[in-house]
C-alpha positions in Angstrom: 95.4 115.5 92.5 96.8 115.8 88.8 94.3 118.3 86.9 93.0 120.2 90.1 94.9 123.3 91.6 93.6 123.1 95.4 95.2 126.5 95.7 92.3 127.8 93.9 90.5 130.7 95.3 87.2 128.7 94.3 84.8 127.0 96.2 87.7 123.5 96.3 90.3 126.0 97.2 92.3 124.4 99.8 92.2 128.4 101.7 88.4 128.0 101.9 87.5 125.3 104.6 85.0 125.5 107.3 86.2 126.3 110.6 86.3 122.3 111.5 88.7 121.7 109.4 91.2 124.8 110.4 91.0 123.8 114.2 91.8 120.0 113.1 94.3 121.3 110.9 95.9 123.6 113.4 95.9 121.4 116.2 97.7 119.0 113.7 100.5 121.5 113.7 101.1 121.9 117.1 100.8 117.9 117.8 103.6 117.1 115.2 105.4 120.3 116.7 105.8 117.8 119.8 107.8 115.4 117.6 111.1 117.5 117.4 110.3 120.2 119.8 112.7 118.3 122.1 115.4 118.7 120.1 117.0 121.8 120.8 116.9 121.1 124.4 118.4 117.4 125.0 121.8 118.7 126.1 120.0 121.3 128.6 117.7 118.1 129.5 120.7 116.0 130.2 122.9 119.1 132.1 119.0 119.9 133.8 118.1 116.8 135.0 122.0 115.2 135.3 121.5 112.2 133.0 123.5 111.3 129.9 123.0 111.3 126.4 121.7 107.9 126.1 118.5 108.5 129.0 117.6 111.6 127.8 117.2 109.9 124.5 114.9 107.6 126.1 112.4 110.6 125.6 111.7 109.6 121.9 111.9 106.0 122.8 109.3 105.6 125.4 107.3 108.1 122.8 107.3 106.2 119.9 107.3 102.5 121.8 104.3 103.7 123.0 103.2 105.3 119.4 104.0 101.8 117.7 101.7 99.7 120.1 98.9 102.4 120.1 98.2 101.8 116.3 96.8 98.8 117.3 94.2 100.5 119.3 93.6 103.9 117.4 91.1 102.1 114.9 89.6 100.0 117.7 88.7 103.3 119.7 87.6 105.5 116.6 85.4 103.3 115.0 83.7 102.6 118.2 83.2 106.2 119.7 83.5 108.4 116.4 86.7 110.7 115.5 85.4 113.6 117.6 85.4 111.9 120.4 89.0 110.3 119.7 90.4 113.7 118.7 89.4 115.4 121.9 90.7 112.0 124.0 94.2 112.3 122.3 94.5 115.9 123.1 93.3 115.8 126.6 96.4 112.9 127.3 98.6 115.7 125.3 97.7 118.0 127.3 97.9 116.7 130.3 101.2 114.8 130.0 102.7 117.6 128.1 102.5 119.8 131.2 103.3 116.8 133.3 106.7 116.8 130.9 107.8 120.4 132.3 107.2 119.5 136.1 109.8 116.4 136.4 112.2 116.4 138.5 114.2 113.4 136.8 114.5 111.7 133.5 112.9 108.9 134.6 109.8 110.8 134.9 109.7 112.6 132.5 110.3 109.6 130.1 107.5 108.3 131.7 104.9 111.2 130.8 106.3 111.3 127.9 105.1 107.8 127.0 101.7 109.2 127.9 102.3 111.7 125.3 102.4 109.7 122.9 99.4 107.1 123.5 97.9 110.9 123.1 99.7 112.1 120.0 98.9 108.4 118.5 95.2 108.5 119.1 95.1 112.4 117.6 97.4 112.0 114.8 95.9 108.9 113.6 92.5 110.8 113.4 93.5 114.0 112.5 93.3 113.1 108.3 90.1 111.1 108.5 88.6 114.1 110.3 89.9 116.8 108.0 88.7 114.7 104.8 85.4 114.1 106.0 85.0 117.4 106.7 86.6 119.6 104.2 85.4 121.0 101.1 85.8 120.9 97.6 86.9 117.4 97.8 89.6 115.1 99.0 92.5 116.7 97.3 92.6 120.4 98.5 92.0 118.6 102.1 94.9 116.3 101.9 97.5 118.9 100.4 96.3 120.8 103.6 96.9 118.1 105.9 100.3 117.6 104.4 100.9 120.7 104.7 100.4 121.1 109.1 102.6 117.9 109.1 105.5 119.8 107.0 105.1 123.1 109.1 104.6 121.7 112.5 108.3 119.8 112.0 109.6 122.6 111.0 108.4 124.4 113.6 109.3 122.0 116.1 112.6 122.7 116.9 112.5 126.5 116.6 109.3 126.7 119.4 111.8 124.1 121.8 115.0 126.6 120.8 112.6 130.1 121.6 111.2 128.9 125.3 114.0 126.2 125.9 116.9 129.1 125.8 115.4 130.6 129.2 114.7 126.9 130.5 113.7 123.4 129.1 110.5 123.2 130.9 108.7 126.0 128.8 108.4 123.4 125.6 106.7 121.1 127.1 104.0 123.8 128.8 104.0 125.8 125.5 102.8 122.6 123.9 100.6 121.9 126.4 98.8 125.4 126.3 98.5 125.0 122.7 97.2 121.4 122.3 94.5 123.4 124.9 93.8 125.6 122.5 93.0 123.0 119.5 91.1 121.2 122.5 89.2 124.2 122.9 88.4 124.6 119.1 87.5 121.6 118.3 85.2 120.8 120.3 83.7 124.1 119.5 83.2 123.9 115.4 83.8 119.9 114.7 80.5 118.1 114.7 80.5 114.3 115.3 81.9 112.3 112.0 79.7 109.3 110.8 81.8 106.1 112.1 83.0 103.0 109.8 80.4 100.9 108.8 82.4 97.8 110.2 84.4 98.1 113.5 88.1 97.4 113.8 89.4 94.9 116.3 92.5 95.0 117.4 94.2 92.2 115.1 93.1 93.3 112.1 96.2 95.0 111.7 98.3 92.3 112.2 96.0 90.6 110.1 96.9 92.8 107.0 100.9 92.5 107.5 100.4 88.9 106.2 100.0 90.4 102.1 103.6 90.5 101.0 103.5 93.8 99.9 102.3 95.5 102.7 104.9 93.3 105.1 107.9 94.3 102.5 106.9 98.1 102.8 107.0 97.7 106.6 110.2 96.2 106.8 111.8 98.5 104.6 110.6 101.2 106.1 111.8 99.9 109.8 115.2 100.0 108.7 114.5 103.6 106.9 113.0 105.1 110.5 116.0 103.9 112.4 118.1 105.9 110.2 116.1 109.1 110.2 115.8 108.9 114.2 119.6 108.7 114.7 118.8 112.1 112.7 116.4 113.3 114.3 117.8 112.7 118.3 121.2 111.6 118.1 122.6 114.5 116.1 121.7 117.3 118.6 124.5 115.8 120.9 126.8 115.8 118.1 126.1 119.4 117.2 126.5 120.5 120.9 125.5 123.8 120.1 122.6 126.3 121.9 119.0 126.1 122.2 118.8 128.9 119.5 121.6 127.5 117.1 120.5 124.3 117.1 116.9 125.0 116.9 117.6 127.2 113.3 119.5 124.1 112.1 116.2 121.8 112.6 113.7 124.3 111.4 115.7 124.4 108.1 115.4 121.1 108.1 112.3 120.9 108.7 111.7 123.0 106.3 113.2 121.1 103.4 111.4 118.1 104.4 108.2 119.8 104.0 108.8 121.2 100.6 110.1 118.0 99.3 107.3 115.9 100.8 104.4 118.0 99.5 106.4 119.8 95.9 109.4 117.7 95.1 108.1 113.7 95.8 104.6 113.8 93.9 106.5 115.2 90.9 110.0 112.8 90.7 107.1 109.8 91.6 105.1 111.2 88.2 108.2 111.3 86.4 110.4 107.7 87.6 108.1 105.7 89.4 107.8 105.7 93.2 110.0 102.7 93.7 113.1 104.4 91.4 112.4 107.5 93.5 112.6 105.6 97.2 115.5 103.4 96.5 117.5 106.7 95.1 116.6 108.4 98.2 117.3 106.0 100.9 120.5 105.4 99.0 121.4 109.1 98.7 120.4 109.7 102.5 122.6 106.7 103.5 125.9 108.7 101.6 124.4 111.8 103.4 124.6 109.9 107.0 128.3 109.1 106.5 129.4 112.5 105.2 127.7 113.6 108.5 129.3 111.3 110.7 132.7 111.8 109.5 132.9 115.3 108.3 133.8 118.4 110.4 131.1 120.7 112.2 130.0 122.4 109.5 129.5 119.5 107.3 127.9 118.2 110.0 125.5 121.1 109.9 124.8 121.0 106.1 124.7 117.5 105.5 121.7 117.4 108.6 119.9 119.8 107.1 120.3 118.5 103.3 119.1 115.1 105.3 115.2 116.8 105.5 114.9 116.7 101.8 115.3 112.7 101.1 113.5 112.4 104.8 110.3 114.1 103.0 110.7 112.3 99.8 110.4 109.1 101.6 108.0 110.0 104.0 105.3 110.8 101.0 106.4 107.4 98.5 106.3 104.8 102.0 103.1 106.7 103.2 101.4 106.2 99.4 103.1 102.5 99.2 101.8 101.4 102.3 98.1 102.8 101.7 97.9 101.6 97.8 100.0 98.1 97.9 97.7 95.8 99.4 93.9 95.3 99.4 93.6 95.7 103.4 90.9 98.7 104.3 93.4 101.5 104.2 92.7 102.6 108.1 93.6 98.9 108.7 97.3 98.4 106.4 98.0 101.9 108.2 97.9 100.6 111.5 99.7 97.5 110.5 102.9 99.6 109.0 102.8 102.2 111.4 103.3 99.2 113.9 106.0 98.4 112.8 108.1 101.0 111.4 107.8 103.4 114.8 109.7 100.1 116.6 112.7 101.6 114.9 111.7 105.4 115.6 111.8 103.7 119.4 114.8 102.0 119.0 117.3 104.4 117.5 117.3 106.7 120.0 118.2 104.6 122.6 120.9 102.6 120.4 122.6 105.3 118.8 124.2 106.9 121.8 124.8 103.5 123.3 126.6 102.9 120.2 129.2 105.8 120.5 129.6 105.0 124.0 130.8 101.4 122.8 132.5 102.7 120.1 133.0 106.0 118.7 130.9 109.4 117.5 131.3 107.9 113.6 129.7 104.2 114.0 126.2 105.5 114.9 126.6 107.1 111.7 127.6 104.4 109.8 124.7 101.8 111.0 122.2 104.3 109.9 124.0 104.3 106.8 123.6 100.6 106.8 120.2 100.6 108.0 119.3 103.3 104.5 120.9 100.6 102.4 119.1 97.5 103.8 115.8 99.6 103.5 116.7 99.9 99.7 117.9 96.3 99.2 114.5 95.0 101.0 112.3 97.4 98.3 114.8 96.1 95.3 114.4 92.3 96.2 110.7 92.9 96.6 110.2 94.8 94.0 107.7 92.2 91.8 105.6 92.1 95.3 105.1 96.2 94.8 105.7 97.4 91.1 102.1 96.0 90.1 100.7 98.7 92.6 103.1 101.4 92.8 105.8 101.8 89.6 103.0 103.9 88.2 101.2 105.2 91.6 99.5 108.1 91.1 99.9 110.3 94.0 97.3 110.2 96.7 99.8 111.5 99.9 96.7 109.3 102.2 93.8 107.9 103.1 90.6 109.4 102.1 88.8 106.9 104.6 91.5 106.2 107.1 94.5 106.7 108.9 97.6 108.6 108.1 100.7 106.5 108.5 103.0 109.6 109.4 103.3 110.7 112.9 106.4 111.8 111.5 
């Protein structure tokens, strides 16, 4: 990206893109949107439906369990039927479960469409890049900046679309979501054409396969520990908050928005300047101090310290995404499978745990292990550090995979 401006009005400008690439783009925002749109609304989920903290949580857990074993499959499917054809089959499951989300009648059910969700949201967002690339113009930059871009606003926007039809009731989210994932549906099958499909098809254990080079296995395992601390974040603090739809919803969008700006603006240029690994291990570190400031300070430290949270959330976000694509020699659709299965076992995990946690315990501890976890993710990049600085002290760059998948779902 260094030397190019994809902001150019030219014919690379990242504004000038044929209609393709603006429906896969949009529908991108709208399917990250389903990441935090729940989290305005868990308490009135729990006081709705009757359950406590810790089911309602189960709402990101059967998401992302489902998420972390559908990475295995994504490549399978898309090289087989095309990325048309798996775009249009992970929005259909969106929309369908989506609306299926706003008609339970208990949080068993709805965990369960939610886990349908996300065998949708995996087999879109896992697309979604390869799509955009191969269809964009002016080259690979401009596309990926945009791609990055509906990631960042689509988190941000998350929350605030949850607090805006979740103050009048928490079913509206979920058919909001599922109205607009009908929408991207809609366009693209009417401007994407067909992609041309992967020379060589994936099968299913490639990705396992490609966790056996060291430095793809160390990046994995760091970043495990890293998404168990940013989903004790992401759907334990909303409890702790206990504040309304609207309130709470302004809290996540601003940290949404910081994640974005950092991601896309801050990362690329600290990684240009110190070296991705300096950059990660400072950030995890930083976000771990951050975690216990916000388990043991007072509301509104609370409040400030989750939103300062989104900044070091982007920053590692953007170095894992370019370690896990650069650091091993694996076909990059293939080593993105292989770390997104892994890491999202955490994103399951913590959601689940954390509550559990304070109930054996107390509101600080879940806190403090994600603290913990931050720190071990640092540790596991310092010790195995000669496994990535060959590939990565001097990374250039690249945000993803010209030819593959994106490892955020983030």
């Amino acid at each position: 990206m260094q030397g190019e401006d994809p902001f150019d009005q030219g014919a690379g400008s990242i504004l000038r893109q044929p209609k393709a690439v603006w429906a896969t783009a949009g529908a991108s925002v709208v399917a990250f949107m389903g990441i935090g749109l729940v989290d305005p609304i868990l308490p009135s989920i729990a006081k709705g439906l009757e359950a406590t903290p810790s089911q309602v949580s189960l709402l990101f857990t059967s998401y992302f369990l489902i998420t972390a074993v559908a990475m295995l499959v994504t490549g399978f499917v898309s090289s087989r039927i095309g990325g048309r054809k798996t775009l249009l089959a992970g929005l259909a499951l969106v929309v369908v479960f989506a609306a299926l989300s706003g008609t339970s009648s208990s949080v068993g059910e709805l965990v369960g469409f939610r886990a349908g969700w996300g065998l949708g949201n995996a087999l879109f967002v896992s697309t979604a890049l390869a799509v955009i690339v191969g269809a964009a113009a002016g080259g690979s930059s401009a596309a990926i900046l945009l791609y990055e871009s509906a990631l960042g606003l689509g988190m941000a926007c998350g929350p605030l679309v949850g607090a805006l039809l979740g103050d009048a009731s928490w079913r509206y989210p979920f058919f909001g979501t599922a109205a607009l994932m009908a929408i991207g549906f809609i366009c693209i099958t009417a401007f994407l054409k067909e992609q041309p499909r992967p020379a060589r098809k994936t099968s299913l254990l490639d990705p396992i396969k490609a966790l056996g080079h060291g430095g793809l296995a160390s990046v994995a395992t760091s970043a495990f520990f890293y998404n168990y601390s940013f989903f004790t974040i992401l759907a334990f603090t909303p409890f702790v908050l206990n504040m309304t739809p609207y309130k709470s919803g302004a809290v996540f969008f601003a940290w949404g928005l910081l994640l974005a700006v950092f991601s896309v603006l801050v990362a690329p240029r600290l990684q240009e300047r110190f070296g991705s690994l300096k950059v990660l291990g400072a950030s995890l570190v930083l976000l771990a101090a951050d975690l216990l400031v916000l388990g043991y300070g007072n509301h509104t430290t609370a409040i400030v310290c989750t939103i300062v949270s989104g900044a070091f959330i982007g920053m590692n976000n953007t170095v894992y995404t370019e370690l896990a694509l650069g650091v091993s020699d694996a076909p990059r659709p293939v080593a993105s499978a292989g770390y997104n299965f892994v890491r999202w076992f955490a994103a399951a995990a913590a959601p689940y745990l954390a509550p559990k946690i304070e109930e054996w315990s107390n509101i600080h501890i879940p806190f403090v292990v994600a603290a913990v976890t931050a720190v071990v993710g640092a540790v596991v990049v310092w010790i195995r550090r000669s496994a990535l600085t060959h590939e990565a002290a001097e990374l250039e760059p690249v945000h993803a995979a010209e030819d593959g998948v994106t490892v955020f779902a983030d």
